[in-house]
N, CA and C atoms as an extended XYZ file, in Angstrom:
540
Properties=species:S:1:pos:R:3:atomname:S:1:resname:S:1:resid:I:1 pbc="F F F"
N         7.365      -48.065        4.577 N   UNK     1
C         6.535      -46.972        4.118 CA  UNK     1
C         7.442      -45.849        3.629 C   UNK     1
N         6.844      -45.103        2.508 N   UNK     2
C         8.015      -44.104        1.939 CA  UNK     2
C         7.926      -43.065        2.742 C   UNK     2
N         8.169      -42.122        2.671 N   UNK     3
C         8.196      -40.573        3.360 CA  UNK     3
C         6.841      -39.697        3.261 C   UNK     3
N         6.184      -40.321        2.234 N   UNK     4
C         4.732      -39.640        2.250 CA  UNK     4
C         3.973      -40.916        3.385 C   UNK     4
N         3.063      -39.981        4.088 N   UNK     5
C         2.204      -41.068        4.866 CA  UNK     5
C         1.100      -41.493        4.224 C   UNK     5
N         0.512      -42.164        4.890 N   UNK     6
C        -0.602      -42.817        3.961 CA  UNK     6
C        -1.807      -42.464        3.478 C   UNK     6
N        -2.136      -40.986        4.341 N   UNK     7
C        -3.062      -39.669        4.204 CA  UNK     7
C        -3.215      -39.166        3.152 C   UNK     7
N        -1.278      -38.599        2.952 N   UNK     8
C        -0.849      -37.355        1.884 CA  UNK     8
C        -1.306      -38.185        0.574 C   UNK     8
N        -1.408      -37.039       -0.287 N   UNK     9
C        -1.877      -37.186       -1.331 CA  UNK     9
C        -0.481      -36.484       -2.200 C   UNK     9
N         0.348      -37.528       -3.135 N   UNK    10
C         1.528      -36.804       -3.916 CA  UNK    10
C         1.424      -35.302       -4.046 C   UNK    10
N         1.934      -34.484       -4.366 N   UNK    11
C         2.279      -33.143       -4.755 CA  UNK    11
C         2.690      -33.790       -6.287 C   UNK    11
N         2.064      -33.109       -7.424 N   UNK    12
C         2.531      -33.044       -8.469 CA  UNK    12
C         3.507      -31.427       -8.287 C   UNK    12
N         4.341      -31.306       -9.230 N   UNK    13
C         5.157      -30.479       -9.787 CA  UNK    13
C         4.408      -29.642      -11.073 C   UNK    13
N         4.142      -29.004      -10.865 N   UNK    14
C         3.239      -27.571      -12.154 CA  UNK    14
C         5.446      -27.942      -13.496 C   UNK    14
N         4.152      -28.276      -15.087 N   UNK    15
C         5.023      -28.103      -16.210 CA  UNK    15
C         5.464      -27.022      -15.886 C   UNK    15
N         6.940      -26.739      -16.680 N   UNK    16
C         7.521      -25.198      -17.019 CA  UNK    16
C         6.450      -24.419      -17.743 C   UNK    16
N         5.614      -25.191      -18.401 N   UNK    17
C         4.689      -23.577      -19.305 CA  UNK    17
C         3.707      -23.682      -18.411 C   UNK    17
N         3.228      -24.213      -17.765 N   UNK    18
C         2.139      -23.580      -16.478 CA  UNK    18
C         3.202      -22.839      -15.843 C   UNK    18
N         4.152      -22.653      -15.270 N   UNK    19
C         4.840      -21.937      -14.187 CA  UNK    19
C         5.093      -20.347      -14.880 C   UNK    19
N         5.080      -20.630      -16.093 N   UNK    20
C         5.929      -19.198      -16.942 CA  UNK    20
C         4.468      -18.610      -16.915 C   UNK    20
N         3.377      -19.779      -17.432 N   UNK    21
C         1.911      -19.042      -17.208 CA  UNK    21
C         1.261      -18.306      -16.582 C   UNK    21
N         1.726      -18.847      -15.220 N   UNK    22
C         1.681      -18.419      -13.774 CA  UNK    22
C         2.303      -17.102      -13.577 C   UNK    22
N         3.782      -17.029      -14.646 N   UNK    23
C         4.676      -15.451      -13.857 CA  UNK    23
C         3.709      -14.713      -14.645 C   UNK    23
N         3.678      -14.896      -15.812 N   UNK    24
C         3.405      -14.126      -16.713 CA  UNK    24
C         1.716      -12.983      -16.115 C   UNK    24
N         0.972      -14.174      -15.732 N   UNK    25
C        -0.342      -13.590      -15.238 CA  UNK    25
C        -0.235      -12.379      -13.736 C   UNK    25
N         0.517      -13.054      -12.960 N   UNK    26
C         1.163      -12.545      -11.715 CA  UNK    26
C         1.664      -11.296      -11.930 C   UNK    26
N         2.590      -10.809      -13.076 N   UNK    27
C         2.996      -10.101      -13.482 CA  UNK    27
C         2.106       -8.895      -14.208 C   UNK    27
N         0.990       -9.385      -14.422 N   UNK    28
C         0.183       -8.365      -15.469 CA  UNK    28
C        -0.263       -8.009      -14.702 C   UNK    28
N        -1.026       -8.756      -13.170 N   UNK    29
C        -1.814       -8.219      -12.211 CA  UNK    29
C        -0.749       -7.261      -11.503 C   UNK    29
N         0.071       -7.554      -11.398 N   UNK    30
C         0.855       -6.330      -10.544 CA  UNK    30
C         1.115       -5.060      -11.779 C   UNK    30
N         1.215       -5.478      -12.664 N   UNK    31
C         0.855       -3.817      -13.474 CA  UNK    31
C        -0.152       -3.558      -13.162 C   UNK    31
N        -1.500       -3.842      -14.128 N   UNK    32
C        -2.595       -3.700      -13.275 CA  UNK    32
C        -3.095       -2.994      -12.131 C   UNK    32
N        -2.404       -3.352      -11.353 N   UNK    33
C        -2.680       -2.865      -10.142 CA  UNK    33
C        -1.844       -1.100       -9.476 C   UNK    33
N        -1.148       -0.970      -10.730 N   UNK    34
C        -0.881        0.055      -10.350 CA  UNK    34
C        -1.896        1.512      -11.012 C   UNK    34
N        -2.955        1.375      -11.434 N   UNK    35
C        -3.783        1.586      -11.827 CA  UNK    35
C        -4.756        1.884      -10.611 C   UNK    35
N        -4.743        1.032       -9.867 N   UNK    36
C        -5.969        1.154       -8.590 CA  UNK    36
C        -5.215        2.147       -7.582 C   UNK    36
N        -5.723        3.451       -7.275 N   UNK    37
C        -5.035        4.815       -6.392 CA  UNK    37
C        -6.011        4.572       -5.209 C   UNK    37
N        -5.235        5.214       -4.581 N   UNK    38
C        -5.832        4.590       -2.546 CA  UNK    38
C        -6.932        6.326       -2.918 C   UNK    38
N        -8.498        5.839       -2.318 N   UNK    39
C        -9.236        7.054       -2.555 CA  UNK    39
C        -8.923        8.279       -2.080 C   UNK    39
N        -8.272        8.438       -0.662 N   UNK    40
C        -7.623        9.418        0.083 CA  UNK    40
C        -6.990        9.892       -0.878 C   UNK    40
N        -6.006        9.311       -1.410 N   UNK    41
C        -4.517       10.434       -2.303 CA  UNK    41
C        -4.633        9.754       -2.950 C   UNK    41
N        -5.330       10.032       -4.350 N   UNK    42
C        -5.783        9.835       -5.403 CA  UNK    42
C        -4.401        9.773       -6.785 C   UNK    42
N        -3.375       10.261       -6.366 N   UNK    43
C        -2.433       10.346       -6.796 CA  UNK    43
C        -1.152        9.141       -6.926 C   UNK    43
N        -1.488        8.547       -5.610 N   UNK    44
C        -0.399        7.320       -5.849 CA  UNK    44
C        -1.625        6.328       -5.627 C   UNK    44
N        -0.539        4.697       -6.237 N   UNK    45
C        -1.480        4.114       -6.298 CA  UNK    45
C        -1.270        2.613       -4.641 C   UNK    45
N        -1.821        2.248       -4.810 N   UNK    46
C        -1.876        0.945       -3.997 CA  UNK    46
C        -0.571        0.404       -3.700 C   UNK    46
N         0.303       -0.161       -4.857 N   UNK    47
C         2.023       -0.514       -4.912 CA  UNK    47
C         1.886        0.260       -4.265 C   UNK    47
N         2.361        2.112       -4.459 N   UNK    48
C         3.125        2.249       -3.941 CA  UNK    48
C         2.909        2.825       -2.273 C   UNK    48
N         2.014        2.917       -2.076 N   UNK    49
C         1.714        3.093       -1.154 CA  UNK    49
C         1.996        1.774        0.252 C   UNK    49
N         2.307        0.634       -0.992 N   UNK    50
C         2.697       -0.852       -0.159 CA  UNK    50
C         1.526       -1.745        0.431 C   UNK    50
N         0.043       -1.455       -0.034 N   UNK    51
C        -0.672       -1.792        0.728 CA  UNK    51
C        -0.984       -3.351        0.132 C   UNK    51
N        -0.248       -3.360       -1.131 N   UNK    52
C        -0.255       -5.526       -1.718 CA  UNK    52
C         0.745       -6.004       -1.154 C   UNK    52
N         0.457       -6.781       -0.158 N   UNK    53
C         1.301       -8.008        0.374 CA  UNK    53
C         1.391       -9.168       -0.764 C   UNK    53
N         0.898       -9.902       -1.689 N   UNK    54
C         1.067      -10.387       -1.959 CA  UNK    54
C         0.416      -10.715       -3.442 C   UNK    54
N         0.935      -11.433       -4.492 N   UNK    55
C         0.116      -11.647       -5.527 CA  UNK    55
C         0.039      -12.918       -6.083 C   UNK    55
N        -0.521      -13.729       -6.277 N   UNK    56
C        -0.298      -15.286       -6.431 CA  UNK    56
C        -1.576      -16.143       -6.869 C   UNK    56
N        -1.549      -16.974       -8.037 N   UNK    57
C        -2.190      -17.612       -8.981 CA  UNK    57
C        -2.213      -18.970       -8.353 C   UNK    57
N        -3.711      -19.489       -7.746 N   UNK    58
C        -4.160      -20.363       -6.860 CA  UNK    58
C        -4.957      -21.109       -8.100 C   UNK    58
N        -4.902      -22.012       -8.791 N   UNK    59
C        -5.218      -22.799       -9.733 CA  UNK    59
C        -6.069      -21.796      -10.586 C   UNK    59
N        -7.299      -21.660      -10.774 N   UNK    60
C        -7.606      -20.865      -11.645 CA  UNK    60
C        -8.187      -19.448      -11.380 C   UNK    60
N        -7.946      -19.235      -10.195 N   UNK    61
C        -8.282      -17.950       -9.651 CA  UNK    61
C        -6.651      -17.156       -9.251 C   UNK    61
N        -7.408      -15.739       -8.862 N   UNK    62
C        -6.028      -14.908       -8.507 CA  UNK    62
C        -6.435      -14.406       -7.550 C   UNK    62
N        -5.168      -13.909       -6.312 N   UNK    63
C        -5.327      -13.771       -5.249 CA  UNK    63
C        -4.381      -12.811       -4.721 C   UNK    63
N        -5.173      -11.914       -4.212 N   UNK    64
C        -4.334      -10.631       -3.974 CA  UNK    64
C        -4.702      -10.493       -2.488 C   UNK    64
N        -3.490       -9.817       -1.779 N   UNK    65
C        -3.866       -9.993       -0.070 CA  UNK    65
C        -3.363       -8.223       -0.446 C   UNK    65
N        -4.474       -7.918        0.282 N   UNK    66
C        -4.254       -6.273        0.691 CA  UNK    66
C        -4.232       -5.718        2.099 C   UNK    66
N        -2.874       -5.064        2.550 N   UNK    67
C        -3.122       -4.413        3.749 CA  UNK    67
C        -3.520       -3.298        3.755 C   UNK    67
N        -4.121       -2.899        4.925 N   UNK    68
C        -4.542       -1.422        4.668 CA  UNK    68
C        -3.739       -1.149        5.692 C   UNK    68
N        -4.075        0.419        5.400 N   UNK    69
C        -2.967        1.390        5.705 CA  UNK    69
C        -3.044        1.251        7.853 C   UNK    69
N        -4.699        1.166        7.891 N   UNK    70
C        -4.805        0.839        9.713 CA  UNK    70
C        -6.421       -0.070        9.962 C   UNK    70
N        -6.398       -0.383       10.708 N   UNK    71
C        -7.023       -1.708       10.952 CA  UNK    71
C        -8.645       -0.905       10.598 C   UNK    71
N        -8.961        0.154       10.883 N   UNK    72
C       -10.647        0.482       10.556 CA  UNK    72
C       -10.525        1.600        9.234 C   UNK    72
N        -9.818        1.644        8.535 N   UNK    73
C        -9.691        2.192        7.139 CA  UNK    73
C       -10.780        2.316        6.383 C   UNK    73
N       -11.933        3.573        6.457 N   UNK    74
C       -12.945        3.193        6.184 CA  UNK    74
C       -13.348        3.059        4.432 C   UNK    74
N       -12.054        3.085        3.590 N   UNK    75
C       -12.615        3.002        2.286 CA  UNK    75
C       -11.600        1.268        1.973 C   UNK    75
N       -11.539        0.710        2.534 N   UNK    76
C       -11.571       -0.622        2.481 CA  UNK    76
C       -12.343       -1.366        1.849 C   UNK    76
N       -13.403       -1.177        1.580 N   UNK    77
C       -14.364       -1.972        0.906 CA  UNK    77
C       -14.466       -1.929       -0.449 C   UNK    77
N       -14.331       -0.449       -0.397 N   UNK    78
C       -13.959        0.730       -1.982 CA  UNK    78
C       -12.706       -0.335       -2.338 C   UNK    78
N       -11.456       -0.369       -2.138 N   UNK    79
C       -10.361       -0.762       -2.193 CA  UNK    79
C       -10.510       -1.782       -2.689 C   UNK    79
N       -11.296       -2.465       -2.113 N   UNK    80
C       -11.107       -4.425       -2.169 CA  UNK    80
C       -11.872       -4.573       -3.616 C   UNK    80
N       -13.110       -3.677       -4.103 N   UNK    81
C       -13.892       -3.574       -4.965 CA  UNK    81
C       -13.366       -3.338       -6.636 C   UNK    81
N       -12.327       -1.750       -6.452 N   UNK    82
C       -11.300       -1.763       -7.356 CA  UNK    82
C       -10.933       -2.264       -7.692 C   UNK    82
N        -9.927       -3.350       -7.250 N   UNK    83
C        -8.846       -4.252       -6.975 CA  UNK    83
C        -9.482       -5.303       -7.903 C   UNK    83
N       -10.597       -5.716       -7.514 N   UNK    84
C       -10.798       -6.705       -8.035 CA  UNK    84
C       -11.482       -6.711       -9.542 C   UNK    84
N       -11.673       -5.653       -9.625 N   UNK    85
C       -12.119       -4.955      -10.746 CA  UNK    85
C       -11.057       -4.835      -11.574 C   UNK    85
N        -9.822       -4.126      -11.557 N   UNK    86
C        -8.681       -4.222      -12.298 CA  UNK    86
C        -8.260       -5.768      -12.351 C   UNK    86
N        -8.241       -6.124      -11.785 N   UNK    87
C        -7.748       -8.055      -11.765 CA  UNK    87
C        -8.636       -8.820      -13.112 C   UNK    87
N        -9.731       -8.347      -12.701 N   UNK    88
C       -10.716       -8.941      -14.103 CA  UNK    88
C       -10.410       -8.368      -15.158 C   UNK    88
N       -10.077       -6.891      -15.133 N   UNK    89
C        -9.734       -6.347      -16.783 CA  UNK    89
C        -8.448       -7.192      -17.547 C   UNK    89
N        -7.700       -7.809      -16.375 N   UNK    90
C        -6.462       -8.666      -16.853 CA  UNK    90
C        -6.897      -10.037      -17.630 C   UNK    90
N        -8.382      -10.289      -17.754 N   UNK    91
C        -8.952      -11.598      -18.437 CA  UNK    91
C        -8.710      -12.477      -17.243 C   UNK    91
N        -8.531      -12.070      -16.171 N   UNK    92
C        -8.622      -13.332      -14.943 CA  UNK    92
C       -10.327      -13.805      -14.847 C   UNK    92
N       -10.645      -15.180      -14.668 N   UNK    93
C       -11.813      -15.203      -14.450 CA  UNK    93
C       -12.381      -15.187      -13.184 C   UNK    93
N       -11.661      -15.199      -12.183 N   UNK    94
C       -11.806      -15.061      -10.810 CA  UNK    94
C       -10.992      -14.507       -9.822 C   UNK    94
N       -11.377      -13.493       -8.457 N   UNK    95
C       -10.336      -12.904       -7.879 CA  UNK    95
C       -10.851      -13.011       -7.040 C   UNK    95
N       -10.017      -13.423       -5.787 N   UNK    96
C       -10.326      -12.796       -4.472 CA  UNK    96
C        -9.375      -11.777       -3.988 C   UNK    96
N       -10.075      -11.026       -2.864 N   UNK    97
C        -9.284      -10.130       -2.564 CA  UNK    97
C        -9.391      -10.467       -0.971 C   UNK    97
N        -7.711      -10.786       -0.432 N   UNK    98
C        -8.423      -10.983        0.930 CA  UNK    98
C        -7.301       -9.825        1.921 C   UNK    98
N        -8.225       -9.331        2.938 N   UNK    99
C        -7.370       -8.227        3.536 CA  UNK    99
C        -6.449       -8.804        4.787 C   UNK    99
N        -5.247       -8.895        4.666 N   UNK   100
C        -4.457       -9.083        5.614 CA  UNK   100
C        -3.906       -8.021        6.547 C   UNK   100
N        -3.369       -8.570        7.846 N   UNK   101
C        -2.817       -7.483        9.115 CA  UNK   101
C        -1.568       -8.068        9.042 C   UNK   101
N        -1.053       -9.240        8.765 N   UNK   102
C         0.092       -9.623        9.612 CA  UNK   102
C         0.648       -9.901        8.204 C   UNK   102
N         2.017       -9.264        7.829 N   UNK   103
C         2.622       -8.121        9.085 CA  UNK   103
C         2.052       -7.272        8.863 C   UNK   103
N         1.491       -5.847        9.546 N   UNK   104
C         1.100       -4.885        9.223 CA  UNK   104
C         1.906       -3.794        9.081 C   UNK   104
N         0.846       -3.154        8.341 N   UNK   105
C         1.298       -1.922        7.248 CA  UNK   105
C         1.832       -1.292        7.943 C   UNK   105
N         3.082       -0.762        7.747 N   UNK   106
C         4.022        0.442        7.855 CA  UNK   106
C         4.294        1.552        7.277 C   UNK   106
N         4.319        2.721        7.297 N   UNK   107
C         4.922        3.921        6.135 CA  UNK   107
C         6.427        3.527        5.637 C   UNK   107
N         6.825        2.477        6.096 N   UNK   108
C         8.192        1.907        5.489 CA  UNK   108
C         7.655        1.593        4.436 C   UNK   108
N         7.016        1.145        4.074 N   UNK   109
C         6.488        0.184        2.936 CA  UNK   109
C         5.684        0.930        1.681 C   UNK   109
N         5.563        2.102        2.192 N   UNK   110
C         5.714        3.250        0.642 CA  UNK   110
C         6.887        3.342        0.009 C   UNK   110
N         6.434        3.561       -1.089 N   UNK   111
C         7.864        3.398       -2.462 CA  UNK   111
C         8.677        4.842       -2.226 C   UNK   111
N         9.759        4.819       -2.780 N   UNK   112
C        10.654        5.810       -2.861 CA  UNK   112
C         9.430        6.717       -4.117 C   UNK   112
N         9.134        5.616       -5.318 N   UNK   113
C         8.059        6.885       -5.814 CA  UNK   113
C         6.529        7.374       -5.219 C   UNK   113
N         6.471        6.800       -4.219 N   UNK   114
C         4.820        7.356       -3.600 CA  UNK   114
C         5.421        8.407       -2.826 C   UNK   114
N         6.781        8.436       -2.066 N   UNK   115
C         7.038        9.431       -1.366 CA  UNK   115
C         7.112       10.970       -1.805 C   UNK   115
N         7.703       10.644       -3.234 N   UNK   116
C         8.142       11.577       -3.967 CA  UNK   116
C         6.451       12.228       -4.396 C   UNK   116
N         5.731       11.621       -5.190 N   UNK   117
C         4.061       11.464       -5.520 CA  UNK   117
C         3.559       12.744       -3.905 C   UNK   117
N         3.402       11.669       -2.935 N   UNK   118
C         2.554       12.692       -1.547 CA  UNK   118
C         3.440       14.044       -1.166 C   UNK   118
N         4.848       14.212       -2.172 N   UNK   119
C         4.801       15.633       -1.868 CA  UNK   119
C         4.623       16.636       -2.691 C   UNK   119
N         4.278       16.002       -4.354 N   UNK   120
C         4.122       16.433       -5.128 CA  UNK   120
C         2.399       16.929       -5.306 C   UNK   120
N         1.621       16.172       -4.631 N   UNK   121
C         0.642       16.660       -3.876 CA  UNK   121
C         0.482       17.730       -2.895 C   UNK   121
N         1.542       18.088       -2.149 N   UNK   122
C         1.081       19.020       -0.900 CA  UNK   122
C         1.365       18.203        0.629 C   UNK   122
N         2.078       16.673        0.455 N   UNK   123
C         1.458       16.226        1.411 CA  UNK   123
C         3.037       15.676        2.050 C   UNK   123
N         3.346       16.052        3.055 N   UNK   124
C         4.879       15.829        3.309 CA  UNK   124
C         4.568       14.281        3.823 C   UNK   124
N         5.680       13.696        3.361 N   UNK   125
C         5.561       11.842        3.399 CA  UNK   125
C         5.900       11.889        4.848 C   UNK   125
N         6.077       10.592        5.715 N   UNK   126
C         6.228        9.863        6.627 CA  UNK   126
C         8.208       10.310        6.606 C   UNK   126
N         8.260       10.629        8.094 N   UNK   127
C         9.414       10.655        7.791 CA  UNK   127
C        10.012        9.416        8.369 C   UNK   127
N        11.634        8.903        8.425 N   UNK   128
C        12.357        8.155        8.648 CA  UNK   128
C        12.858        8.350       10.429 C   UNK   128
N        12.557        9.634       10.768 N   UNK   129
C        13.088        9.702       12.045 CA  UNK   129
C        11.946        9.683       13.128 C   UNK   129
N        12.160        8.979       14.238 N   UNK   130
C        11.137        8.877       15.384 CA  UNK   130
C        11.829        8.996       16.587 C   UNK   130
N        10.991        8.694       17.592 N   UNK   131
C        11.290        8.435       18.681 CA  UNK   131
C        10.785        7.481       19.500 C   UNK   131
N        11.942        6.701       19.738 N   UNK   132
C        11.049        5.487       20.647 CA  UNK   132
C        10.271        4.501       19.516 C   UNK   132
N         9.937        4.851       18.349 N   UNK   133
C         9.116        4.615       17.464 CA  UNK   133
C         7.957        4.960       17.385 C   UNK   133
N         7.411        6.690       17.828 N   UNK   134
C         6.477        7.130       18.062 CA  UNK   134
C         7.004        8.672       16.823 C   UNK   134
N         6.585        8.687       16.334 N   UNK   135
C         6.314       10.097       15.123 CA  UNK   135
C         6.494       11.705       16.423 C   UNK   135
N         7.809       12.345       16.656 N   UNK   136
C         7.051       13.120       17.144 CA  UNK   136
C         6.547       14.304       16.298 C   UNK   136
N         6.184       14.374       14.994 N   UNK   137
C         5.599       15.228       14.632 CA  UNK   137
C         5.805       16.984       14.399 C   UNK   137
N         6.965       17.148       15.165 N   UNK   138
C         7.842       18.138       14.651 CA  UNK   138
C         8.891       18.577       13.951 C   UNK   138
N         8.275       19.956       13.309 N   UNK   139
C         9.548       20.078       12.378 CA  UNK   139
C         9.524       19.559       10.695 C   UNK   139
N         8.074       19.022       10.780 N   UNK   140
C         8.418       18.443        9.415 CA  UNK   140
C         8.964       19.309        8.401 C   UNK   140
N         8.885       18.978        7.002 N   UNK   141
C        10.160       19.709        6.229 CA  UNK   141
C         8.550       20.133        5.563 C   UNK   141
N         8.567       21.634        5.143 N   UNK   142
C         7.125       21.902        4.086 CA  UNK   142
C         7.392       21.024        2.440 C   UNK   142
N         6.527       20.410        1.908 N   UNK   143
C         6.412       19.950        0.767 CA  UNK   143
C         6.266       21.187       -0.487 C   UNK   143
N         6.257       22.310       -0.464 N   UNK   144
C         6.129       23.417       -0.959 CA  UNK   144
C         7.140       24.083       -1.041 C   UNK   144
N         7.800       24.172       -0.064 N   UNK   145
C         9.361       25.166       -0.017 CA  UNK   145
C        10.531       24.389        0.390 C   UNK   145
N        10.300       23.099        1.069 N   UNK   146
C        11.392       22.147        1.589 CA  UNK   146
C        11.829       23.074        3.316 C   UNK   146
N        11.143       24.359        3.844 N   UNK   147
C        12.009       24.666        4.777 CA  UNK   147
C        11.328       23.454        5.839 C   UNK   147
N        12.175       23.453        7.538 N   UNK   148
C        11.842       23.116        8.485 CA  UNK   148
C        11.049       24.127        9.511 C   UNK   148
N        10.840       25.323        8.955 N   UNK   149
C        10.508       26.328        9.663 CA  UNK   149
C         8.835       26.241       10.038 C   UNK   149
N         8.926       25.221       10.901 N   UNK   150
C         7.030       24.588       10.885 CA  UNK   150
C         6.325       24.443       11.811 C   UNK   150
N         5.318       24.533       12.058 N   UNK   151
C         4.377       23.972       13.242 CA  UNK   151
C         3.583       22.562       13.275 C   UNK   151
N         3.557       22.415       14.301 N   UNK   152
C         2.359       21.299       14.387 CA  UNK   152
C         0.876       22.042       14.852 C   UNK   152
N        -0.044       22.085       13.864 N   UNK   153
C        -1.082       23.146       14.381 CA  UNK   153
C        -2.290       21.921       14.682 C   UNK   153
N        -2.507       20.915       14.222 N   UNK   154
C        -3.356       19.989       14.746 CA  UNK   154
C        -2.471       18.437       14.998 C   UNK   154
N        -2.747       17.619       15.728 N   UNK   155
C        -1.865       15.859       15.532 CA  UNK   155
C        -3.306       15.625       14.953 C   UNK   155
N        -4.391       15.817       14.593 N   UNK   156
C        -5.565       14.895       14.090 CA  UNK   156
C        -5.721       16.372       12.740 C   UNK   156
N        -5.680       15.431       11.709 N   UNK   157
C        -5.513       15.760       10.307 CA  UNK   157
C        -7.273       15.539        9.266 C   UNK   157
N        -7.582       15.287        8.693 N   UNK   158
C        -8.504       15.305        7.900 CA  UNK   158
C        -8.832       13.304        8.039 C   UNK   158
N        -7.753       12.765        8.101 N   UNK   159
C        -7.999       11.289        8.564 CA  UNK   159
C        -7.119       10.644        9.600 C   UNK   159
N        -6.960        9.469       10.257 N   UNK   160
C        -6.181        9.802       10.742 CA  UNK   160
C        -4.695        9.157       11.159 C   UNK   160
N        -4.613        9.356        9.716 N   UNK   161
C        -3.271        8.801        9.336 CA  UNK   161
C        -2.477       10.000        8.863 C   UNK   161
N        -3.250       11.848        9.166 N   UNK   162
C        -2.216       12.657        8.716 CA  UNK   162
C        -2.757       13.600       10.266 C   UNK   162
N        -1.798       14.815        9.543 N   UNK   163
C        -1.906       15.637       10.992 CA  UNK   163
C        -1.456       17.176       10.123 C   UNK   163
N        -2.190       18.249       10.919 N   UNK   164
C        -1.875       19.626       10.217 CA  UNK   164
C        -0.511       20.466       10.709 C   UNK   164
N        -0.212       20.632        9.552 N   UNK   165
C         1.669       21.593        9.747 CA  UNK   165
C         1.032       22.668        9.290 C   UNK   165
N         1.677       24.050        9.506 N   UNK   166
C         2.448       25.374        9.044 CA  UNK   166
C         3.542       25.743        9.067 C   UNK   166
N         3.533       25.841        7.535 N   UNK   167
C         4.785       26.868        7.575 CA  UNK   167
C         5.086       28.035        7.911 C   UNK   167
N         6.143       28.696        8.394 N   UNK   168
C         6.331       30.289        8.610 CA  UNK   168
C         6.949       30.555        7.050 C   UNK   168
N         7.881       29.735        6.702 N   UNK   169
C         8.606       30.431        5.684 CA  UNK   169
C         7.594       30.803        4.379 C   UNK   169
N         6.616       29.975        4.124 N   UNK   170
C         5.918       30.121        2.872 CA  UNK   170
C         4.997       30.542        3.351 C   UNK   170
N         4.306       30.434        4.840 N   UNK   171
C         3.098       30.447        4.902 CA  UNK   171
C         1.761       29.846        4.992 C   UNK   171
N         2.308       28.685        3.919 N   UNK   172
C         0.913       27.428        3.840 CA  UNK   172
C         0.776       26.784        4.736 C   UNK   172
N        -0.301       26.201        4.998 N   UNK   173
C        -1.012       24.928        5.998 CA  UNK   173
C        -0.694       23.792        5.134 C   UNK   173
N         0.056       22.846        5.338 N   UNK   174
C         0.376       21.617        4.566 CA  UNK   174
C         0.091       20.367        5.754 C   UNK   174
N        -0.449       19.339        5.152 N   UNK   175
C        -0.225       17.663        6.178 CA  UNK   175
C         0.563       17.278        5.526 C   UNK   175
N         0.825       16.450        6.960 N   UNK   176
C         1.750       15.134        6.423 CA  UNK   176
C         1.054       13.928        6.850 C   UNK   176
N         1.966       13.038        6.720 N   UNK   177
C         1.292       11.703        6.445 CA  UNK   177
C         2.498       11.187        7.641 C   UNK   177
N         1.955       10.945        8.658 N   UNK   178
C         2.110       10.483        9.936 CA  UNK   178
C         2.931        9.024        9.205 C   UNK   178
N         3.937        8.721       10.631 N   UNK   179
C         4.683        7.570       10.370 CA  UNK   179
C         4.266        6.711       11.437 C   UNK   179
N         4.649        5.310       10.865 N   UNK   180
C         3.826        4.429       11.842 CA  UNK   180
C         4.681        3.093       11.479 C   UNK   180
């Protein structure tokens, strides 16, 4: 008996112009998709925010796995709806959109340009330093003036993936966007 058992069914090999077919489509959907902005911060989009795990052309459909930012994310549905909406403007004739956890979403996984984007908003990014791997939430840097001269005036923010700062030096009430 050869190495396939008597179950398996061969694996064909996809031609080179189906495979280039394949980047090519893969490729438009991830432009595409930078088009679809997370409803919260309307400003960056999905990339960069990191919330596509994956993009990949399943015979004649397309298939996009989206994490969200935390497991009860309540514009998720909004999200998945977009998404699939931009996927079709690409001439795909079919999309699913399926939401994945594993691995789950991190503020690592925002782009160097979404970071730059949420402060160009008002909204100081996730920082790099923790403790223990817990955010402690002080000190952030203001997105307005760059000082450290800040408060933590709320840990529960408008959602709750941010939290309310003040500045002394400028003055303003600015969030940030909690690290996780």
């Amino acid at each position: 008996m050869s190495a396939q058992t008597q179950n398996s069914k061969p694996t064909r090999e996809a031609p080179a112009s189906e495979k280039v077919g394949r980047s090519k489509r893969v490729k438009d959907i991830w432009n595409v998709l930078q088009s679809v902005t997370d409803p919260e911060i309307p400003v960056i989009s999905v990339v960069e925010m990191g919330m596509i795990a994956d993009v990949r052309i399943d015979g004649d459909r397309a298939v996009v796995d989206l994490t969200p930012t935390f497991a009860g994310c309540p514009a998720i549905d909004l999200i998945r709806r977009e998404i699939r909406e931009a996927v079709l403007s690409t001439r795909e004739r079919d999309v699913i959109v399926n939401v994945v956890y594993d691995p789950p979403w991190s503020t690592d996984r925002i782009s160097d340009v979404g970071r730059k984007k949420l402060t160009e908003f008002g909204l100081a990014p996730p920082r790099d330093c923790c403790v223990n791997g817990v955010d402690t939430l002080e000190k952030v840097e203001c997105p307005f003036c760059k000082s450290t001269e800040t408060d933590l005036e709320s840990i529960f923010g408008p959602t709750l993936c941010r939290s309310i700062h003040y500045c002394r030096a400028c003055l303003q009430s600015f969030e940030h966007f909690k690290s996780v």
